[in-house]
Chimera marker file (.cmm) of the C-alpha trace (Angstrom):
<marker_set name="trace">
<marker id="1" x="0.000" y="0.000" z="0.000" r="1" g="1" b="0" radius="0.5"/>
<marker id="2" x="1.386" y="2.799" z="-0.857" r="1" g="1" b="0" radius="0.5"/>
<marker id="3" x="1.796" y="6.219" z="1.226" r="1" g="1" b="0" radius="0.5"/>
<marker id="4" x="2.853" y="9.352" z="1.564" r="1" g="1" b="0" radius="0.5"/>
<marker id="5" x="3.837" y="11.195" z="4.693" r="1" g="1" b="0" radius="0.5"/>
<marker id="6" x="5.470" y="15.013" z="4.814" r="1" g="1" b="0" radius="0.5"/>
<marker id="7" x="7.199" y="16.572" z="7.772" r="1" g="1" b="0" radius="0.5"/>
<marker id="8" x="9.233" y="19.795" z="8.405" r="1" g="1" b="0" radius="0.5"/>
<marker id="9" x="6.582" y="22.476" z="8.522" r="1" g="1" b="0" radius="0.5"/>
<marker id="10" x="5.986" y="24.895" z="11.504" r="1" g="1" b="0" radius="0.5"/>
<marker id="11" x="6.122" y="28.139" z="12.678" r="1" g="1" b="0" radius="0.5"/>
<marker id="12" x="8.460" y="30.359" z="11.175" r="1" g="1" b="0" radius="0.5"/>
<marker id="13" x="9.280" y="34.647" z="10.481" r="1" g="1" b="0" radius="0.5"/>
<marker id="14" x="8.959" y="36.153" z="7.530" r="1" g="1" b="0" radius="0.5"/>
<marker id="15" x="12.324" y="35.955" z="6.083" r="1" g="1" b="0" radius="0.5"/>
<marker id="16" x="13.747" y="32.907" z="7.261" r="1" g="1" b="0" radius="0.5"/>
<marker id="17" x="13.385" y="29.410" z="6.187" r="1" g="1" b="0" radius="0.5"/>
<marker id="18" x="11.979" y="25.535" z="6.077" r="1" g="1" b="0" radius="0.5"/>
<marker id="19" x="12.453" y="22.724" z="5.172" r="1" g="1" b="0" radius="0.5"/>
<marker id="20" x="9.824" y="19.928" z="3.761" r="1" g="1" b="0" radius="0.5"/>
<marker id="21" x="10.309" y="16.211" z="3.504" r="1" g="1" b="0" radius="0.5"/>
<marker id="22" x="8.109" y="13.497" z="1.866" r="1" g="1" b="0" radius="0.5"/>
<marker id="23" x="8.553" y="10.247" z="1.531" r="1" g="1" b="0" radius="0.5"/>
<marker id="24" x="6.406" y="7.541" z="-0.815" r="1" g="1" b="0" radius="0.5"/>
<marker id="25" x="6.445" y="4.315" z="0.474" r="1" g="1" b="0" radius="0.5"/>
<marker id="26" x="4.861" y="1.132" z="-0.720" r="1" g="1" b="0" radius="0.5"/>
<marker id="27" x="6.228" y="0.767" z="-4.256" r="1" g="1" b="0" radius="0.5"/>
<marker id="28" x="9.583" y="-1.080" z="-5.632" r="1" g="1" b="0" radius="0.5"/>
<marker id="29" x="9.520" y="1.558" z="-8.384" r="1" g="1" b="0" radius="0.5"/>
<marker id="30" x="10.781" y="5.198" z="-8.487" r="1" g="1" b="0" radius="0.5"/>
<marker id="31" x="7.790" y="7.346" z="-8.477" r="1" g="1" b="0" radius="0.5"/>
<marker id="32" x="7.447" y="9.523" z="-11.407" r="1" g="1" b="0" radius="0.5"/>
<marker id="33" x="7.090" y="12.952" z="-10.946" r="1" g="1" b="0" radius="0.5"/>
<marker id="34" x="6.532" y="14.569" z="-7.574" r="1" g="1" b="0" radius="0.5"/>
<marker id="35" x="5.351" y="17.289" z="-6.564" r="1" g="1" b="0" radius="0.5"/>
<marker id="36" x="4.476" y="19.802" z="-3.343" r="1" g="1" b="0" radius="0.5"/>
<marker id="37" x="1.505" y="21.995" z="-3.819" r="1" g="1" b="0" radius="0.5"/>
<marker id="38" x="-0.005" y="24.413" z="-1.302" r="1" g="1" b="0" radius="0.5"/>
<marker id="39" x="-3.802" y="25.292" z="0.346" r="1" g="1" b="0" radius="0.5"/>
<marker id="40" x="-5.245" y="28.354" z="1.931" r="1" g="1" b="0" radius="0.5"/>
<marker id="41" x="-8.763" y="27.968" z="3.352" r="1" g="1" b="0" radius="0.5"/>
<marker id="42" x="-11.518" y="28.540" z="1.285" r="1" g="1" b="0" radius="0.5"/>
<marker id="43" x="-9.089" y="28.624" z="-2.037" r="1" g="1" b="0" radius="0.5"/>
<marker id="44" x="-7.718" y="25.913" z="-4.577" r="1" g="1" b="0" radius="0.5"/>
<marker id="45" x="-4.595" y="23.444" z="-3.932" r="1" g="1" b="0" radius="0.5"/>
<marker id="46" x="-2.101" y="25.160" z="-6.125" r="1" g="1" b="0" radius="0.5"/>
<marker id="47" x="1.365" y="23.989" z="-7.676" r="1" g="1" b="0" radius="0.5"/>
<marker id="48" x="4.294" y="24.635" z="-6.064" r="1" g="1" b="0" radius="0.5"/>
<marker id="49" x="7.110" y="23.030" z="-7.701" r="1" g="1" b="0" radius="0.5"/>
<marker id="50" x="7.796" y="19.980" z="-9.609" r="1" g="1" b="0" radius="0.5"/>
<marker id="51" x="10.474" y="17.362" z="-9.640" r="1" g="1" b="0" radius="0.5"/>
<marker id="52" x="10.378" y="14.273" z="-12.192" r="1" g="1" b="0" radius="0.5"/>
<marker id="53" x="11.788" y="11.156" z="-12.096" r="1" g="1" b="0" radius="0.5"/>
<marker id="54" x="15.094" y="11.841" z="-13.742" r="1" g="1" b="0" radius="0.5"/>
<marker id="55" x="15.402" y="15.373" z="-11.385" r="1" g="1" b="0" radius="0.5"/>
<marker id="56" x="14.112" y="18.309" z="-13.393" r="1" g="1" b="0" radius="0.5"/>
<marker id="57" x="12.753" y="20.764" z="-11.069" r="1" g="1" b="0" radius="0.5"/>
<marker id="58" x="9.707" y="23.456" z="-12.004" r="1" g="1" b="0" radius="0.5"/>
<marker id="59" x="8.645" y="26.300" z="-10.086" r="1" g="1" b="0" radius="0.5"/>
<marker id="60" x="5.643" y="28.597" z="-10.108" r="1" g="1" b="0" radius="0.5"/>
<marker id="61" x="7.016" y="32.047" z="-10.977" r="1" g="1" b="0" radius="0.5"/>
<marker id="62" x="5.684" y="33.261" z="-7.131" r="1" g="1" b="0" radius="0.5"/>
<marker id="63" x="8.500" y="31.019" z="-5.322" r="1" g="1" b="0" radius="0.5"/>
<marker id="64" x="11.067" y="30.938" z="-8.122" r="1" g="1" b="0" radius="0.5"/>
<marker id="65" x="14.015" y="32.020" z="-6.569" r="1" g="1" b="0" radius="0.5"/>
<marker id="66" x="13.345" y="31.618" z="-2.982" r="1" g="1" b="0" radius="0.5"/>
<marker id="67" x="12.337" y="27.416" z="-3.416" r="1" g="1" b="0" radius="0.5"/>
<marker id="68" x="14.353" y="24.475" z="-4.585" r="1" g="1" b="0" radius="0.5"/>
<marker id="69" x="13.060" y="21.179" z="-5.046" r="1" g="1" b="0" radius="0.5"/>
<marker id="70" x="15.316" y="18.164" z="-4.701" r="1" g="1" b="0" radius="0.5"/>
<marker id="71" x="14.258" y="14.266" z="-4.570" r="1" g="1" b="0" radius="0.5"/>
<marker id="72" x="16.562" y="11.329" z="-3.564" r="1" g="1" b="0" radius="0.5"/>
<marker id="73" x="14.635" y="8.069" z="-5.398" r="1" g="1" b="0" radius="0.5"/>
<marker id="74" x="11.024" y="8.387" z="-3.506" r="1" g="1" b="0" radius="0.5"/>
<marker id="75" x="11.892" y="10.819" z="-1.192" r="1" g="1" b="0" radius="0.5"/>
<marker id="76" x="11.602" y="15.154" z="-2.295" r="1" g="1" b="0" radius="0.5"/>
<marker id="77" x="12.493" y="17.955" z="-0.036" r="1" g="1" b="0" radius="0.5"/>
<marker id="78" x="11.377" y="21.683" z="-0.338" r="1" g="1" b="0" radius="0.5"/>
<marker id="79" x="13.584" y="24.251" z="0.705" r="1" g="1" b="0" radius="0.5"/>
<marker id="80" x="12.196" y="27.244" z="1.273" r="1" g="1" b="0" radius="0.5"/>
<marker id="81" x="13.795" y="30.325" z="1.892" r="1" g="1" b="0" radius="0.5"/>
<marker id="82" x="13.260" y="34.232" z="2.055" r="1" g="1" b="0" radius="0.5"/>
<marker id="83" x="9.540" y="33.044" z="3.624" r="1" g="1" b="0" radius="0.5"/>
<marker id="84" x="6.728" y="35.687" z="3.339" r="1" g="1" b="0" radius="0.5"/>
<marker id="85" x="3.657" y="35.575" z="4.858" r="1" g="1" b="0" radius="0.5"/>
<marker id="86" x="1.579" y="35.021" z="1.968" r="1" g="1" b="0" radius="0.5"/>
<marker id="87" x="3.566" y="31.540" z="1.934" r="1" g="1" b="0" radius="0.5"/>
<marker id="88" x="1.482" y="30.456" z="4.908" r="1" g="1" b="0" radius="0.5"/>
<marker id="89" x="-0.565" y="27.735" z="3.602" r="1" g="1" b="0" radius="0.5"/>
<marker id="90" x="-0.974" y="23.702" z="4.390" r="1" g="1" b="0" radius="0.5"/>
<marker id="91" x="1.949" y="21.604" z="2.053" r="1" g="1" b="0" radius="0.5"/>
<marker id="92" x="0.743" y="18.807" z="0.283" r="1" g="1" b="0" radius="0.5"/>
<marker id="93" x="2.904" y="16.587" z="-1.404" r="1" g="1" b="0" radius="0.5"/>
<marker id="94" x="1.915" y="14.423" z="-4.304" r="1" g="1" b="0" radius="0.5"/>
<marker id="95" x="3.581" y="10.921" z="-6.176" r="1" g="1" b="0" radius="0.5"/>
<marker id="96" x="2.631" y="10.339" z="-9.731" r="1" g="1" b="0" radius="0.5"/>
<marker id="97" x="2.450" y="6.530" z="-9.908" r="1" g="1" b="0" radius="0.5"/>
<marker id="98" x="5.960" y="4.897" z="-11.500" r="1" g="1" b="0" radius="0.5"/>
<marker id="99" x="3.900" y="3.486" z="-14.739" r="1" g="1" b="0" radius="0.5"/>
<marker id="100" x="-0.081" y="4.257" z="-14.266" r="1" g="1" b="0" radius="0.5"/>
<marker id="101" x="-0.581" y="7.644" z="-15.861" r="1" g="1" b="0" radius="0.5"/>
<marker id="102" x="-3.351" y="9.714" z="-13.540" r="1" g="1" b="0" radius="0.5"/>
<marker id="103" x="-2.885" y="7.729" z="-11.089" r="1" g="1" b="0" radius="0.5"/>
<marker id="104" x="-1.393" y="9.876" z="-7.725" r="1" g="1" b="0" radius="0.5"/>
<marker id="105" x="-1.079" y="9.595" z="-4.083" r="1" g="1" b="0" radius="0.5"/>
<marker id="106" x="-1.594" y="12.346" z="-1.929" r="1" g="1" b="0" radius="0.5"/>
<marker id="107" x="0.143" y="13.267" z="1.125" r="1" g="1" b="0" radius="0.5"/>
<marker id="108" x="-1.766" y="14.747" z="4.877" r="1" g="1" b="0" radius="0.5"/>
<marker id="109" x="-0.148" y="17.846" z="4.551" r="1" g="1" b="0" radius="0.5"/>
<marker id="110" x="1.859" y="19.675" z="7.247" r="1" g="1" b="0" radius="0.5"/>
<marker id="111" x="1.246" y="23.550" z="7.907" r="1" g="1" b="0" radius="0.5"/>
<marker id="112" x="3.384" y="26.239" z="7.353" r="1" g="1" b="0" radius="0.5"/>
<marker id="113" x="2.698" y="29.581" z="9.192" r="1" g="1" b="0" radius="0.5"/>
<marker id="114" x="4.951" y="33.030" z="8.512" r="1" g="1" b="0" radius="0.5"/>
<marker id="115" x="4.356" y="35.573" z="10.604" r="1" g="1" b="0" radius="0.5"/>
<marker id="116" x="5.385" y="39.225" z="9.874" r="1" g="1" b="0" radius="0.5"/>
<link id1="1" id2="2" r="1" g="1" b="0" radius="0.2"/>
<link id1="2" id2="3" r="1" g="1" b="0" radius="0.2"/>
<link id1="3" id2="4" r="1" g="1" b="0" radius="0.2"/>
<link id1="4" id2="5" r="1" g="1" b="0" radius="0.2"/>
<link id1="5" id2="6" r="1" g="1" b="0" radius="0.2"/>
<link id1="6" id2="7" r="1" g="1" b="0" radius="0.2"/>
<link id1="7" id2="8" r="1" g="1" b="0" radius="0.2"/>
<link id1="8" id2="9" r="1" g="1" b="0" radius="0.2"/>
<link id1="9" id2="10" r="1" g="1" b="0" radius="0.2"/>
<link id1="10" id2="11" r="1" g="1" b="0" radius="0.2"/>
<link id1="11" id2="12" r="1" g="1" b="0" radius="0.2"/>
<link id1="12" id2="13" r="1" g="1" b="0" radius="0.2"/>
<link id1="13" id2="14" r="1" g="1" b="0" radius="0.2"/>
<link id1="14" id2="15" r="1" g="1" b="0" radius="0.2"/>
<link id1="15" id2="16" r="1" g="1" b="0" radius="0.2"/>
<link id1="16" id2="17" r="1" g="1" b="0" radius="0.2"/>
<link id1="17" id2="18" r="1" g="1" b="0" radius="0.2"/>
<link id1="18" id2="19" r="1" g="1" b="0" radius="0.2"/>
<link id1="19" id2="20" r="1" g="1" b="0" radius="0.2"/>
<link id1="20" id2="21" r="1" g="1" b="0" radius="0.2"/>
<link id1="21" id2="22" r="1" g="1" b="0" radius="0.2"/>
<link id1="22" id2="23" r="1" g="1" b="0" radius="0.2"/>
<link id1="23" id2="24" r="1" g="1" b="0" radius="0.2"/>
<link id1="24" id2="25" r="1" g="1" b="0" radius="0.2"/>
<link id1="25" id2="26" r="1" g="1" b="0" radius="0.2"/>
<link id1="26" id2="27" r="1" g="1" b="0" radius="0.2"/>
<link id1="27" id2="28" r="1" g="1" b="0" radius="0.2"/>
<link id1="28" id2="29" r="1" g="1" b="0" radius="0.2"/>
<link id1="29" id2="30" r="1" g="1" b="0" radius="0.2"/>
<link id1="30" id2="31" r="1" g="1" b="0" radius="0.2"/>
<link id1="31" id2="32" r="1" g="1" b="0" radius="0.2"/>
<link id1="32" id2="33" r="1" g="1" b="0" radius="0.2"/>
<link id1="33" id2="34" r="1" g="1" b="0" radius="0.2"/>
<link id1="34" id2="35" r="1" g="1" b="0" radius="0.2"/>
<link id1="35" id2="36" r="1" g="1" b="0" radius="0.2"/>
<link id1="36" id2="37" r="1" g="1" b="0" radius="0.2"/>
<link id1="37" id2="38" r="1" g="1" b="0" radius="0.2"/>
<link id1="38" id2="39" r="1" g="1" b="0" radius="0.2"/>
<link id1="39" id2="40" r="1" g="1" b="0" radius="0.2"/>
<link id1="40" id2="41" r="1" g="1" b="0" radius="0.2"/>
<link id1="41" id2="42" r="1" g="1" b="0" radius="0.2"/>
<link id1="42" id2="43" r="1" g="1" b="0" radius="0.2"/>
<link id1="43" id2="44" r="1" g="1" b="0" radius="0.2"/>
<link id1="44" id2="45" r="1" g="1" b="0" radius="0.2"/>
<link id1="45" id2="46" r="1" g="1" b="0" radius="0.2"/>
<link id1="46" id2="47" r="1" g="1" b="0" radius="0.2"/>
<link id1="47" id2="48" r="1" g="1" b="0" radius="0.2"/>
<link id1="48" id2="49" r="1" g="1" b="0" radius="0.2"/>
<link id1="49" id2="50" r="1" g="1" b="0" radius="0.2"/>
<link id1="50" id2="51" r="1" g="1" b="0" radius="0.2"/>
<link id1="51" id2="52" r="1" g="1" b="0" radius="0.2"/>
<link id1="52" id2="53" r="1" g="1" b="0" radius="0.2"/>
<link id1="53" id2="54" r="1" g="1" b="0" radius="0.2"/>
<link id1="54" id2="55" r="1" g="1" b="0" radius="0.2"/>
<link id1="55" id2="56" r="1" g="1" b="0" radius="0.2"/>
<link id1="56" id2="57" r="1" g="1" b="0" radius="0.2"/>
<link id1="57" id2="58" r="1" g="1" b="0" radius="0.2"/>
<link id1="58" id2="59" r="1" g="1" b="0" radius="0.2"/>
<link id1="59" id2="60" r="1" g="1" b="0" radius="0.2"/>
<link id1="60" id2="61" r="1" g="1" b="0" radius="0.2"/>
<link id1="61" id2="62" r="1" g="1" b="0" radius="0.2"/>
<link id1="62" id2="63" r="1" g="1" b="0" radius="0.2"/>
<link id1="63" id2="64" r="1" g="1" b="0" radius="0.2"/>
<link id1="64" id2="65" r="1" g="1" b="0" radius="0.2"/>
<link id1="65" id2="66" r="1" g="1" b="0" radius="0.2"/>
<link id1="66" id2="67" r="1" g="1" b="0" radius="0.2"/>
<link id1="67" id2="68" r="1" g="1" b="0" radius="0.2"/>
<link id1="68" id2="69" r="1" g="1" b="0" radius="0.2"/>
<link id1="69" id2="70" r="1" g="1" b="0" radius="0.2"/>
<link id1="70" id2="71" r="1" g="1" b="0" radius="0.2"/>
<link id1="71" id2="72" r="1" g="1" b="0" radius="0.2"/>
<link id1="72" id2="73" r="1" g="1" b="0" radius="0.2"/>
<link id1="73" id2="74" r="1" g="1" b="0" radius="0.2"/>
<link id1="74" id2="75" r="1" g="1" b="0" radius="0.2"/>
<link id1="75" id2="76" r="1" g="1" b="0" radius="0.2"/>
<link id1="76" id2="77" r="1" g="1" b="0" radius="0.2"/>
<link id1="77" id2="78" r="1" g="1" b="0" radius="0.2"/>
<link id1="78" id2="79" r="1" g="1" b="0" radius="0.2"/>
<link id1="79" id2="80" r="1" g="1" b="0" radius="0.2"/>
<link id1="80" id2="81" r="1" g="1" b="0" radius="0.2"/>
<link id1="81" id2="82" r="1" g="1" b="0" radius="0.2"/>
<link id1="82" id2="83" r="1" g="1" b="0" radius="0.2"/>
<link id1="83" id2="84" r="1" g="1" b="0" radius="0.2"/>
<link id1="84" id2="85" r="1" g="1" b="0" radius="0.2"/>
<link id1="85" id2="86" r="1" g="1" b="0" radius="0.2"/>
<link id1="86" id2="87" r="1" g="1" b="0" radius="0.2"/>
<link id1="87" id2="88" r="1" g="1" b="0" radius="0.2"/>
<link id1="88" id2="89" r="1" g="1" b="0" radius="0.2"/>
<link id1="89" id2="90" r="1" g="1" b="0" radius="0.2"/>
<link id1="90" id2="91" r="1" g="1" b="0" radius="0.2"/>
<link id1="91" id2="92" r="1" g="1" b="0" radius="0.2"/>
<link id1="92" id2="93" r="1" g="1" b="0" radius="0.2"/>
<link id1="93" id2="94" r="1" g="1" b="0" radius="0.2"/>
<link id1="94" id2="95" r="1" g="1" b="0" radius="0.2"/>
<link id1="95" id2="96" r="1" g="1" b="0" radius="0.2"/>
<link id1="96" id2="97" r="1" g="1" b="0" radius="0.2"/>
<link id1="97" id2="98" r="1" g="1" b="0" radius="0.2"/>
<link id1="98" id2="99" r="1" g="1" b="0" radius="0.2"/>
<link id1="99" id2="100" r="1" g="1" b="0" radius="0.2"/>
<link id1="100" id2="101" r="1" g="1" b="0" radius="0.2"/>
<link id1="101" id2="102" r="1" g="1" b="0" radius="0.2"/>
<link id1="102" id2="103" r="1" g="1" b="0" radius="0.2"/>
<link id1="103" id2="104" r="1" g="1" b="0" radius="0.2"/>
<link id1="104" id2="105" r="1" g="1" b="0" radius="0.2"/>
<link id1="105" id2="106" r="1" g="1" b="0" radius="0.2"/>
<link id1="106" id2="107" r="1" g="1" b="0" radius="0.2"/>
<link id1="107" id2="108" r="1" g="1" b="0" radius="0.2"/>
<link id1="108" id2="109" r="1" g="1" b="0" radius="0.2"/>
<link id1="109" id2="110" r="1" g="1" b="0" radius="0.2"/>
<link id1="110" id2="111" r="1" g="1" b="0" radius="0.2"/>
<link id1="111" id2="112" r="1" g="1" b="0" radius="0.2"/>
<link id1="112" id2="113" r="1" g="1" b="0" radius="0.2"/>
<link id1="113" id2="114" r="1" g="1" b="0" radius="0.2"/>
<link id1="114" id2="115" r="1" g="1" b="0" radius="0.2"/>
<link id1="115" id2="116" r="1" g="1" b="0" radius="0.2"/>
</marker_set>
């Protein structure tokens, strides 16, 4: 079965920085792409950044700069740095399935707070 856990969020000021973790568990194969998107209350789940399998990192243009996405195998980190409050959202992370196309696990999500 497979799942997918994140970690490293909290309380931070603006300014400074975090960093996520997620791990996908459950499945011999590299995940494809994965990827860490981000919730507000009351608004969509939004792309963050992308990794695929083979490492190529995206960004949307509002954390370009200040975010880099890494993966080891089926494990991706998010570090985020030069935090501003409008960062403060829950972190989802999300594995494409290794061969299934659509197919995607979804993480809990851990929260990230900046105050100003």
């Amino acid at each position: 079965q497979v799942q997918v856990v994140e970690s490293g969020g909290g309380l931070v000021q603006a300014g400074g920085s975090l960093r996520l973790s997620c791990e996908a568990s459950g499945s011999p194969s590299t995940f494809n792409a994965m990827e860490w998107y981000r919730q507000v209350p009351g608004e969509q789940r939004d792309l963050v950044a992308s990794i695929s399998r083979g490492g190529t990192p995206t960004y949307t243009s509002a954390v370009q700069g200040r975010f880099t996405i890494s993966r080891d195998k089926n494990k991706v980190y998010l570090q985020m740095n030069s935090l501003k409050p409008e960062d403060t959202a829950v972190y989802y992370c999300k594995a494409d399935h290794p061969f299934a196309h659509g197919l995607h696990y979804w993480g809990k999500g851990t929260q990230v707070t900046v105050s100003s």
